[in-house]
Kinemage of the C-alpha trace (Angstrom):
@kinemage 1
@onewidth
@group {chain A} dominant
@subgroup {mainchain}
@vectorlist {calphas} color= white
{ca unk a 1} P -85.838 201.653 77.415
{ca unk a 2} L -82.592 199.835 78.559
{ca unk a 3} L -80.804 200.287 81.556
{ca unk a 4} L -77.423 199.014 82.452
{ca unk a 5} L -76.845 199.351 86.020
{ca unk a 6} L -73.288 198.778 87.584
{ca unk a 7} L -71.974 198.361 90.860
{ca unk a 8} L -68.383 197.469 92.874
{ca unk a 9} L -65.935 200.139 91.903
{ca unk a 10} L -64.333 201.661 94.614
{ca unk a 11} L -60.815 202.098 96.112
{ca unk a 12} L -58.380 199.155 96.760
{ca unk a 13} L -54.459 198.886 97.285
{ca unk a 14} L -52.115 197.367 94.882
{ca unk a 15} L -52.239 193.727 94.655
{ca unk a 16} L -55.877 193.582 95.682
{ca unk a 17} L -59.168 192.441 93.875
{ca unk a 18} L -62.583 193.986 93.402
{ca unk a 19} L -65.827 192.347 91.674
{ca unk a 20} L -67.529 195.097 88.922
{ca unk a 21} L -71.156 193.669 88.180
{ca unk a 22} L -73.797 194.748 86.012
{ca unk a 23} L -77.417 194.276 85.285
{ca unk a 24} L -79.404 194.464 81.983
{ca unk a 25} L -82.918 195.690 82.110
{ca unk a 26} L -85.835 196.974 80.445
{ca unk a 27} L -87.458 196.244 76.892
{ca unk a 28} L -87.133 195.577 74.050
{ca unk a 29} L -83.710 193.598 73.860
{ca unk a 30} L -82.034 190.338 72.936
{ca unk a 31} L -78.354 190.678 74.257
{ca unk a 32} L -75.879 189.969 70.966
{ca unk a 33} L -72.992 190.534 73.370
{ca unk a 34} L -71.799 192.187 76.265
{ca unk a 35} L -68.817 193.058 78.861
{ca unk a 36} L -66.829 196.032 80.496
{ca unk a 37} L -64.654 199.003 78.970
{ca unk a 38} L -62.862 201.482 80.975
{ca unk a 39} L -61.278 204.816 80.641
{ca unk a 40} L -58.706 206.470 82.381
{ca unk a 41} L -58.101 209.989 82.962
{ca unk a 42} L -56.736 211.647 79.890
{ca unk a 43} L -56.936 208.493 77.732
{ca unk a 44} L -59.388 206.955 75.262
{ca unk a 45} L -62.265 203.790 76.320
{ca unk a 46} L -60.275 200.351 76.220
{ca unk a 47} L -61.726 197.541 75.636
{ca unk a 48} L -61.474 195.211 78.801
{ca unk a 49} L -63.636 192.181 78.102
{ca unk a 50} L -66.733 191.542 75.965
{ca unk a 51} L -68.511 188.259 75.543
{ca unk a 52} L -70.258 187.017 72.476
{ca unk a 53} L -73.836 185.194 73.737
{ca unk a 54} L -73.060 181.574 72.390
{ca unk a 55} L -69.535 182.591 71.168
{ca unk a 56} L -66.044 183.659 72.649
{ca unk a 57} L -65.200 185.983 75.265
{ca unk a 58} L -62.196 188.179 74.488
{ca unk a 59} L -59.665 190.052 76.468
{ca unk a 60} L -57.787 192.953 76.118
{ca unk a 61} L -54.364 190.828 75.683
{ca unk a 62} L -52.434 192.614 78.411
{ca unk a 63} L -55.493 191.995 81.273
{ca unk a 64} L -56.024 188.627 80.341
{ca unk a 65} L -55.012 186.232 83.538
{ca unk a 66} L -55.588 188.710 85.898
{ca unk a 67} L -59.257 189.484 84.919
{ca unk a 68} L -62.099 187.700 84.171
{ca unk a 69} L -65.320 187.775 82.709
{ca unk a 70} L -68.252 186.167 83.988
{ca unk a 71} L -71.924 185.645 82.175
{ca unk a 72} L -75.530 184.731 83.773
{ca unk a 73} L -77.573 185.113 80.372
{ca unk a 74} L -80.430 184.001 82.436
{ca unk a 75} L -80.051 186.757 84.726
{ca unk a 76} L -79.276 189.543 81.730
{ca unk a 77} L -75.618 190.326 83.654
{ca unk a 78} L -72.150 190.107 83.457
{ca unk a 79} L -69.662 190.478 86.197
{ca unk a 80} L -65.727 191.176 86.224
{ca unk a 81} L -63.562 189.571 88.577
{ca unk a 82} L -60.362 191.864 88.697
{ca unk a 83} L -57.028 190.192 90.501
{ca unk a 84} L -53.987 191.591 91.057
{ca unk a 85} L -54.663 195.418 90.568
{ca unk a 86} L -52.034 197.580 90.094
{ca unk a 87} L -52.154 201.696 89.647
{ca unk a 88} L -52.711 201.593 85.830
{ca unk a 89} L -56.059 199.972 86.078
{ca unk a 90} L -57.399 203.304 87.854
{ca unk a 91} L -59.643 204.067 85.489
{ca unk a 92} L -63.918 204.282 85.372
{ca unk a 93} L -64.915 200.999 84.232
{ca unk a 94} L -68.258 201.086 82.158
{ca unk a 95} L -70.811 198.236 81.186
{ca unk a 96} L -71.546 197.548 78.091
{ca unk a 97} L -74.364 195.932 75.751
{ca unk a 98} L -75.059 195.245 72.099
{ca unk a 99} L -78.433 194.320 70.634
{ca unk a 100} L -79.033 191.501 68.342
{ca unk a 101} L -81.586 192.654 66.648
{ca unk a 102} L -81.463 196.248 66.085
{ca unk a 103} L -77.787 196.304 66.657
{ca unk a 104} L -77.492 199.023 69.255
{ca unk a 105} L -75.276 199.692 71.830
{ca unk a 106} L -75.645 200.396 75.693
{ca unk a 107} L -73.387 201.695 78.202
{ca unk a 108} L -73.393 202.047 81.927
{ca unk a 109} L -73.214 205.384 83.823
{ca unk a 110} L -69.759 203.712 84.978
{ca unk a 111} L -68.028 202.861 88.095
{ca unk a 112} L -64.563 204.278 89.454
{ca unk a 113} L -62.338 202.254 90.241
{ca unk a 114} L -58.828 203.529 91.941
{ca unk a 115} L -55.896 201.345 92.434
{ca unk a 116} L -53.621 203.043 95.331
{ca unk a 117} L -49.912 201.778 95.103
């Protein structure tokens, strides 16, 4: 069983910055890629950031320079350094995982995050 566990959501004015992480664990898996999503109320999951394991990282075009993605494939986990916030990125931001090898995905229970203005 995998488990993706996040943590740092929480509540922060406009203009401010909050650190998401998340941790990989459990058996069998071989991470193909992996990185953060979020959904707001009302709207579908977006795409935030998602790394490729010895490849590129890609950003949702309108996020990139105010957030960024951050790695340990040593330690299985990826954090998201988020700068800047404004309202709109109130949303519940959720981890996410792909196997290599049997191609499945993972997801976090997900973490609010609420931007006040």
């Amino acid at each position: 069983q995998v488990t993706l566990v996040e943590s740092g959501g929480g509540l922060v004015q406009s203009g401010g910055s909050l650190t998401l992480s998340c941790a990989v664990s459990g058996s069998p898996f071989v991470i193909y890629a992996m990185g953060w999503y979020r959904q707001a109320p009302g709207k579908q999951r977006q795409q935030v950031a998602v790394s490729v394991r010895g490849g590129s990282t890609y950003y949702d075009s309108s996020l990139k320079g105010r957030f960024t993605l951050n790695v340990d494939n040593a330690k299985n986990t990826v954090g998201l350094q988020m700068l800047s916030l404004k309202p709109e990125d109130t949303a519940t931001y959720f981890c996410w995982m792909e196997d290599r090898d049997y191609g499945r995905e993972y997801w976090g229970q997900g973490t609010q995050v609420t931007v006040s203005s």
